[in-house]
C-alpha positions as CSV (number, residue, x, y, z in Angstrom):
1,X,-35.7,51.1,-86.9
2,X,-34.8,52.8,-83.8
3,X,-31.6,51.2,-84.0
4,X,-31.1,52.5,-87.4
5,X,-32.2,56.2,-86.3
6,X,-29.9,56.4,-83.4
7,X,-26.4,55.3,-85.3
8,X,-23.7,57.5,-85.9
9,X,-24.1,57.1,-89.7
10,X,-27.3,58.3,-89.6
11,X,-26.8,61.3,-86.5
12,X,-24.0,62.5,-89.1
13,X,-25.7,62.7,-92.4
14,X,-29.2,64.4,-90.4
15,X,-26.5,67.1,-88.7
16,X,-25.0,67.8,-92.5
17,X,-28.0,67.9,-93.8
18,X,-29.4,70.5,-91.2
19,X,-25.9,72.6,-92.1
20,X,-26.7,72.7,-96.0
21,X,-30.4,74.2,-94.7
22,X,-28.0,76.6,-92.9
23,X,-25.6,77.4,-95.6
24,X,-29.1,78.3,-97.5
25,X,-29.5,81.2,-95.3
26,X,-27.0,82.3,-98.0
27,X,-27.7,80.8,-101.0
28,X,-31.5,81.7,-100.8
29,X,-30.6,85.2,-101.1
30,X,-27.4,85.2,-103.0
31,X,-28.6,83.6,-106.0
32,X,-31.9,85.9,-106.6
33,X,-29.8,88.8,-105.3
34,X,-30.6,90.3,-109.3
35,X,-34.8,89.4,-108.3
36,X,-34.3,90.7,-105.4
37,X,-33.3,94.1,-106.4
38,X,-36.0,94.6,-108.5
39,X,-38.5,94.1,-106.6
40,X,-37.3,96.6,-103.6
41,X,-36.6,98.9,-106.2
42,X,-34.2,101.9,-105.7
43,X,-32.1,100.8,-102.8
44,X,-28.6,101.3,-104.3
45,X,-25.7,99.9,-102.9
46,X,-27.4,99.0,-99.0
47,X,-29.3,96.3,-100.9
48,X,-25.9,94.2,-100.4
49,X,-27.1,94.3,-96.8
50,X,-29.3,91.5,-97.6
51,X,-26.5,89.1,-98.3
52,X,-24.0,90.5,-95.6
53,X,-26.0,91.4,-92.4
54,X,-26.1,87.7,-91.4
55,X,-22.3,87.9,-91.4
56,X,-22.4,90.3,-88.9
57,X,-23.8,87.5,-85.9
58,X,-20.8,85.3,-87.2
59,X,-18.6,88.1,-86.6
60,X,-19.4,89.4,-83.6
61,X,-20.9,87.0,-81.2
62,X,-18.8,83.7,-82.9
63,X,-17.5,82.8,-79.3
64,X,-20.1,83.8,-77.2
65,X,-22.3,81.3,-79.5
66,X,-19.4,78.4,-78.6
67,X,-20.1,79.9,-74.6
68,X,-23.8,79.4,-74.8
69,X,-23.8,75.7,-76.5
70,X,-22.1,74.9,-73.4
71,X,-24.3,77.1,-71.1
72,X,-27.5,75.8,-72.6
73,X,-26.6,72.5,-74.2
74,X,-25.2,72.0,-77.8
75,X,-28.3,70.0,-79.2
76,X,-30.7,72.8,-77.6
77,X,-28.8,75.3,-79.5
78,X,-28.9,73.4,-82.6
79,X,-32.5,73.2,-82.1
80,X,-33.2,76.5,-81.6
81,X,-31.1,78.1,-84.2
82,X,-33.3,75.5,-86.4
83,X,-36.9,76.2,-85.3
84,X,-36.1,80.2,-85.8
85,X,-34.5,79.6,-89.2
86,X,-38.0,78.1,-90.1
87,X,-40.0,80.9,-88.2
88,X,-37.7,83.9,-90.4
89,X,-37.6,82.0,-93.6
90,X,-41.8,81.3,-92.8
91,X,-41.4,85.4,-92.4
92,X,-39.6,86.1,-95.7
93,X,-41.7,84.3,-97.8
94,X,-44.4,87.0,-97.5
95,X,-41.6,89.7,-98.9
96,X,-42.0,92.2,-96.0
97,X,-40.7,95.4,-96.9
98,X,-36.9,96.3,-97.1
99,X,-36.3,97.2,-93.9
100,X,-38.0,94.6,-92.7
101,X,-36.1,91.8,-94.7
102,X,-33.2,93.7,-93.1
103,X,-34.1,93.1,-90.0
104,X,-34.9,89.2,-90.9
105,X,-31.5,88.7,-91.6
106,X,-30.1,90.0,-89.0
107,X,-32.2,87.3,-87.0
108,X,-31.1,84.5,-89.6
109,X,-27.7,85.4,-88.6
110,X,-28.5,84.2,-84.9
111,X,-30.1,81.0,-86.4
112,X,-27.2,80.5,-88.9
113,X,-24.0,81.0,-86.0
114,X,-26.4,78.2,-83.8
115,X,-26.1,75.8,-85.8
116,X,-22.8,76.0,-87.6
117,X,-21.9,76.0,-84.1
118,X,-23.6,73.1,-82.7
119,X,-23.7,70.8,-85.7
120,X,-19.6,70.0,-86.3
121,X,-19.6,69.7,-82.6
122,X,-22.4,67.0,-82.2
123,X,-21.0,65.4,-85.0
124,X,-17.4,64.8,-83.3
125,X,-19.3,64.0,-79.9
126,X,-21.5,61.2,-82.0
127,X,-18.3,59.7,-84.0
128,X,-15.2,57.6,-82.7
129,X,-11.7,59.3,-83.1
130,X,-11.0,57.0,-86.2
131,X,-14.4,58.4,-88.0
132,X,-13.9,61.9,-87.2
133,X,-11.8,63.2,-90.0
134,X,-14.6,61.7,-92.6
135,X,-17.4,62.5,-91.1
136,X,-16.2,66.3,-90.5
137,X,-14.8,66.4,-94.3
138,X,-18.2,65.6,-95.1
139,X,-19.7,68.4,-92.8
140,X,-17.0,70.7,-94.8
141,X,-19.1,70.3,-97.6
142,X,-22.0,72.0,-96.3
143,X,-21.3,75.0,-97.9
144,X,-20.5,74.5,-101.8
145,X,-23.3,71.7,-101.9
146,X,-26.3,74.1,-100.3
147,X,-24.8,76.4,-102.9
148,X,-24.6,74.3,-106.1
149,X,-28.0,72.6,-105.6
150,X,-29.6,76.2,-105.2
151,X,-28.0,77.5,-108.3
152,X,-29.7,74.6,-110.4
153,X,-32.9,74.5,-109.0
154,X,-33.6,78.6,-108.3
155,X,-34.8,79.4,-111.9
156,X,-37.2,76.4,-111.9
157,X,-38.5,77.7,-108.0
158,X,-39.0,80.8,-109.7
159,X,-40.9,79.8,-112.1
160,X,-43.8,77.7,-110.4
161,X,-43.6,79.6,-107.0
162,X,-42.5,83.4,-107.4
163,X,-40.0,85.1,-105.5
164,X,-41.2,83.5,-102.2
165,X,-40.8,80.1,-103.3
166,X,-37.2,79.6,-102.2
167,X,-37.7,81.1,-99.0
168,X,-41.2,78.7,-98.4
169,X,-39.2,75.2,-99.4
170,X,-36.0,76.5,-96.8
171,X,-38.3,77.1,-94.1
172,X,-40.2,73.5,-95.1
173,X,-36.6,72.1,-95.2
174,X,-35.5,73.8,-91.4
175,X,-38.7,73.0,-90.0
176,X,-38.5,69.2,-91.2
177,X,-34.9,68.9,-90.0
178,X,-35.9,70.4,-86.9
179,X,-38.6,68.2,-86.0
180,X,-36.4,65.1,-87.1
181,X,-33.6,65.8,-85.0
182,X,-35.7,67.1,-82.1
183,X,-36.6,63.2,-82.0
184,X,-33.6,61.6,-83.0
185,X,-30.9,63.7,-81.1
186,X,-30.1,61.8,-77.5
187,X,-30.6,64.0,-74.4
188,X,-27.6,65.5,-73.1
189,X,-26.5,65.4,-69.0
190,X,-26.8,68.6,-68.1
191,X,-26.0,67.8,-64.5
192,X,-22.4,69.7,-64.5
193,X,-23.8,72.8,-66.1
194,X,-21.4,75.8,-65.0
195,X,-22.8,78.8,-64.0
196,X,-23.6,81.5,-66.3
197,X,-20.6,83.7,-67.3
198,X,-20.5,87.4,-66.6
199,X,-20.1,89.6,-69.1
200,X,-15.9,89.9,-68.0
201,X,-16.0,85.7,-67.7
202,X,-17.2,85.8,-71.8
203,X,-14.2,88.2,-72.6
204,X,-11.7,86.2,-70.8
205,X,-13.3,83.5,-72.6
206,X,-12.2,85.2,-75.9
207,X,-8.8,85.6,-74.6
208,X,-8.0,82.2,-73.8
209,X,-9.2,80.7,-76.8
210,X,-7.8,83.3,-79.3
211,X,-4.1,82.6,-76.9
212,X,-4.9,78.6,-76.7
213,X,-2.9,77.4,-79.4
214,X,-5.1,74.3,-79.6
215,X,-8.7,76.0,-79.9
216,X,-7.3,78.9,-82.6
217,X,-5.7,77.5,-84.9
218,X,-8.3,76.0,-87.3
219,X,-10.1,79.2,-86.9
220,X,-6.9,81.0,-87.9
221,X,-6.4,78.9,-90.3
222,X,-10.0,79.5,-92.1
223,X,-9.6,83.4,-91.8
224,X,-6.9,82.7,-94.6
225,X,-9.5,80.5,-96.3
226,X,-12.5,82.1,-96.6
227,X,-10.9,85.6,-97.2
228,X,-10.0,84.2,-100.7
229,X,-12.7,81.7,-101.5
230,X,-16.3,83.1,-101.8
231,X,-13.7,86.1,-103.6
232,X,-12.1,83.7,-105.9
233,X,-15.7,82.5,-106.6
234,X,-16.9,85.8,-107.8
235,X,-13.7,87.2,-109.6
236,X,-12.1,84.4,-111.1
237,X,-14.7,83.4,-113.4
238,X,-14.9,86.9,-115.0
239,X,-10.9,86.5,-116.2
240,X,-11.4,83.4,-118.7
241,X,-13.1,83.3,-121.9
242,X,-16.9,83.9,-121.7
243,X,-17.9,80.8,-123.4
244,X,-15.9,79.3,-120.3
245,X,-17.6,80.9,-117.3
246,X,-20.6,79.1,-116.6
247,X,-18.0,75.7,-116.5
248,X,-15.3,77.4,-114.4
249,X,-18.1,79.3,-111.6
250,X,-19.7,75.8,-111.2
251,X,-16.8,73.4,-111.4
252,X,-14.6,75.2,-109.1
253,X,-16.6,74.8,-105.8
254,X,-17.2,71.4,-106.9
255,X,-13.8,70.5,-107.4
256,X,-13.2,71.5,-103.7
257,X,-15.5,69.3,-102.8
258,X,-14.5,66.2,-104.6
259,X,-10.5,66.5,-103.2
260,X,-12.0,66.9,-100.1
261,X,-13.9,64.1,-100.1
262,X,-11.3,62.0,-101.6
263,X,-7.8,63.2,-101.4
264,X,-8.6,64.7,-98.3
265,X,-10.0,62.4,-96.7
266,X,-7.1,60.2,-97.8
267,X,-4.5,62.1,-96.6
268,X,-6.3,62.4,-93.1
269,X,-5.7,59.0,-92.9
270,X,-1.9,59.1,-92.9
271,X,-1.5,63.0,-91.5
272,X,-2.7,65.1,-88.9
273,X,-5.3,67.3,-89.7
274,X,-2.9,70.4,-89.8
275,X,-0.5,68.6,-91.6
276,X,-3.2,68.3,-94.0
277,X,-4.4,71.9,-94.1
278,X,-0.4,73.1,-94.8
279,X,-0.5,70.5,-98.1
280,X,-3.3,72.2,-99.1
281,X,-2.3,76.0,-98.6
282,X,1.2,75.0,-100.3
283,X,-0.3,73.2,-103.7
284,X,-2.4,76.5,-103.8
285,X,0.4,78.5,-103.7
286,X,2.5,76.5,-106.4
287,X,-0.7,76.6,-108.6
288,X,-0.7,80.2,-107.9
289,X,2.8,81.0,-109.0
290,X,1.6,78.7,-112.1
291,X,-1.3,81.9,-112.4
292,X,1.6,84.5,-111.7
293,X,3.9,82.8,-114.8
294,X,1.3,81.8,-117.7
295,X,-1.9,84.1,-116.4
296,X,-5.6,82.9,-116.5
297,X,-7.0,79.4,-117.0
298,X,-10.1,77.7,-116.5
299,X,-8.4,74.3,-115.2
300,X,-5.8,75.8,-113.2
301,X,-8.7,78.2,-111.1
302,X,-10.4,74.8,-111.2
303,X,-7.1,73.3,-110.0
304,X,-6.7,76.2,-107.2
305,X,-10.0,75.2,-105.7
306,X,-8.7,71.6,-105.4
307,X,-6.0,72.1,-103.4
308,X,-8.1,74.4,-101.3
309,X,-10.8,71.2,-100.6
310,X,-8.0,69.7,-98.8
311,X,-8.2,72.9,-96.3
312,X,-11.9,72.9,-96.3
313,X,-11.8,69.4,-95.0
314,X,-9.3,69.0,-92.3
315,X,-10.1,72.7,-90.6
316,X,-13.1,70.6,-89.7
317,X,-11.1,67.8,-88.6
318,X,-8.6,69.7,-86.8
319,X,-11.3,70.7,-84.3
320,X,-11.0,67.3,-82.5
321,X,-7.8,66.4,-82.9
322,X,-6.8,69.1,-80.9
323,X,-8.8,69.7,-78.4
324,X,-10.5,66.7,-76.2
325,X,-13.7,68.1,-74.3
326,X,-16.5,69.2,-75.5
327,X,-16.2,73.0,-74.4
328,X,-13.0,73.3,-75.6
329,X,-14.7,72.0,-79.3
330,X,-17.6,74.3,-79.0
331,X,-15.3,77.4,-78.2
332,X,-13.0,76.1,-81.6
333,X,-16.6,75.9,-83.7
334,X,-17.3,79.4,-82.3
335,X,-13.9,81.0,-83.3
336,X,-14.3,79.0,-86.4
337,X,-17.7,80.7,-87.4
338,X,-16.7,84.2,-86.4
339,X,-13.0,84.0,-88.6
340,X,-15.1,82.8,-91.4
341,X,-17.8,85.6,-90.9
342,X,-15.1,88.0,-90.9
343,X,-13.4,86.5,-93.8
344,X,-16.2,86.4,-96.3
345,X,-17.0,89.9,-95.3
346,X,-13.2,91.4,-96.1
347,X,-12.1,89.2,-98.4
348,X,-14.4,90.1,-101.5
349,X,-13.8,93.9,-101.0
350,X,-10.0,93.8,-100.8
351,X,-10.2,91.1,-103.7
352,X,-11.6,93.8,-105.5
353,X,-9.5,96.3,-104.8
354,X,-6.5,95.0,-106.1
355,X,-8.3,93.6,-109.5
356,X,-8.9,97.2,-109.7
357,X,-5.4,98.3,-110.0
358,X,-5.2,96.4,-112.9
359,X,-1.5,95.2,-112.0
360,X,-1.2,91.5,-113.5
361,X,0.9,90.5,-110.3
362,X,-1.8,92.2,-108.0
363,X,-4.4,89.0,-107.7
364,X,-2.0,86.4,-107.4
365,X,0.4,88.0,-105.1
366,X,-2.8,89.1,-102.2
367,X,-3.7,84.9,-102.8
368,X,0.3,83.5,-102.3
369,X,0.8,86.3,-99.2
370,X,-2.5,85.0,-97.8
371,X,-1.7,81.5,-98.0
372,X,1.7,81.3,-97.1
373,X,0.6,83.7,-93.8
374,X,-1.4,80.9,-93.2
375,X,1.1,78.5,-93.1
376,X,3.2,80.6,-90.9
377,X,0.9,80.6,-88.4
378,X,-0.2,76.9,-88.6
379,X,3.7,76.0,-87.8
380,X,4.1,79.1,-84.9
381,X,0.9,77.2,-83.4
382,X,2.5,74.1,-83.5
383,X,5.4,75.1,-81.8
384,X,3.6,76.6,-79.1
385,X,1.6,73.3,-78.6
386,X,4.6,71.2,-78.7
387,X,5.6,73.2,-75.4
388,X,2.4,73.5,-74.2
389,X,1.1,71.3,-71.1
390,X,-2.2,70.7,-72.5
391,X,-1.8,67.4,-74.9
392,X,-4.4,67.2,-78.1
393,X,-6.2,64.4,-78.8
394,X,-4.2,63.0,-81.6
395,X,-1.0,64.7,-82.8
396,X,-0.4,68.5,-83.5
């Protein structure tokens, strides 16, 4: 049994399954967001504050979170950001006034960076070099399957529990997963811990992994990603028939997961990682200009989505294929978490924006300049690393 507790296989699935209890930091709130607002009442347009303020952790203090796994240890920050996201979800069941809930998610912001930090980084740590790419593809997933299990279970939580009910099971579910991996999780040497960094040591920090063309680019990459998909997710669906939109708002996140898990991870076998994430960013812009020529369809958003799994995936991957020590992964996680922070916070706005103008070529145009930018600057970092002295782990 202790055998069984301790393998890879197992370390893997308990770290994804801690990330889908963080990727319900969201959900919880996103899909009662309606409930929500009427029972605070009158608060207008600041109630969105209740689904963005965690964001604001990501996007700020992204790195620094990458700087204090490796200050404090990556499986105590895991742990941490776990036992609070129990203690503020424990909080939140009770439905303490608005500001207060405010103010909860600004600490379920530091629980959620901890462990999106910590988690893909223990899981590379845990697998060999020829299990990475899968068992990060499957951490890639985190996201859409916190999300899709939510959405079908919330109405029944409602029902039997009230408005508190999804906030009770979470904290039940990050307390659980806390205690389980509190047990299971090997100590770590901390015998070579550096000494803490000043405040001008954490911006220099910044500096060289943002100009280290190994530890940016997947988080350069996922800016491009995320600032189209939880946009695509909410305006997509409302351009196909009606009867169709229920299909087309669940199926698309689930498509991404399925080529991710399959394709993808198929492709990882033969490619790099980057190589990977350029396939997919180049089938969503071909489906795109499909978009552009013939206009909306419910299997060719579904179809979008697809192609984007493959970016979802190897982004992940990426991680330690180009970059060989564990600092160097825990500052890529970090930048990783802040880009997508800032992604999901711009993306949905400027999305919107441009619907707004009402100009057919609007919509597809932001999504084709977004991806092919992306691809630019996958094939600039490239370059760079190909004259770079630092070698990655397994191609570029």
């Amino acid at each position: 049994m202790t055998s069984l507790i301790r393998s890879p296989l197992f370390l893997v699935i308990t770290l994804w399954a801690a990330g889908l209890g963080a990727a319900a930091q969201f959900a919880k709130i996103v899909v009662i967001f309606p409930e929500l607002q009427a029972h605070y009442g009158e608060t207008g347009a600041i109630s969105g504050y209740l689904v963005s303020l965690i964001s604001v952790m990501g996007m700020l203090f992204g790195l620094v979170a990458g700087v204090m796994a490796i200050q404090i240890g990556v499986r105590r920050l895991l742990l941490s950001g776990l036992y609070l996201g129990a203690a503020v979800s424990a909080w939140q069941t009770t439905l303490p006034g608005f500001e207060w809930m405010l103010a909860s998610r600004l600490l379920e912001g530091m629980s959620h960076l901890a462990i999106v930090v910590s988690a893909p980084t223990l899981i590379a740590q845990f697998t060999t070099q020829r299990h990475q790419a899968k068992a990060l593809t499957l951490w890639g997933t985190y996201f859409g399957v916190a999300f899709a299990g939510i959405a079908l279970s919330a109405p029944l939580i409602l029902e039997i529990a009230g408005l508190g009910g999804l906030s009770a099971l979470h904290a039940a579910y990050m307390a659980i997963f806390a205690l389980l991996l509190t047990v299971v999780l090997p100590a770590e040497d901390r015998r070579a811990v550096p000494p803490w960094p000043s405040f001008r040591d954490i911006l220099r920090r910044h500096v060289t992994a943002y100009t280290s063309p190994f530890i940016t680019a997947p988080a350069l990459g996922w800016l491009f990603y995320t600032l189209t998909f939880v946009s695509m997710l909410t305006i997509l669906p409302t351009m196909v028939d009606p009867a169709q939109r229920a299909f087309v708002a669940a199926a698309m996140p689930l498509a991404s997961i399925v080529a991710s898990m399959t394709i993808g991870n198929v492709l990882l076998g033969r490619f790099t990682a980057v190589s990977v994430i350029i396939i997919g960013f180049a089938l969503a812009i071909g489906l795109v200009l499909v978009f552009l020529l013939t206009g909306p369809d419910a299997w060719l958003f579904i179809a979008i989505f697809a192609a984007l799994g493959l970016v979802q995936g190897a982004s992940f991957a990426a991680v330690p294929q180009l970059n060989a020590s564990l600092p160097d992964r825990a500052l890529a996680n970090g930048a990783i978490a802040q880009t997508g922070n800032l992604g999901n916070a711009l993306g949905t706005p400027a999305m919107l924006a441009v619907a707004a103008t009402g100009a057919a070529t609007g919509l597809p145009a932001l999504l084709i300049g977004c991806y092919a930018i992306a691809i630019a600057v996958h094939l600039a970092l490239a370059r760079s690393r190909a004259k770079a002295p630092a070698t990655p782990v397994s191609g570029n």
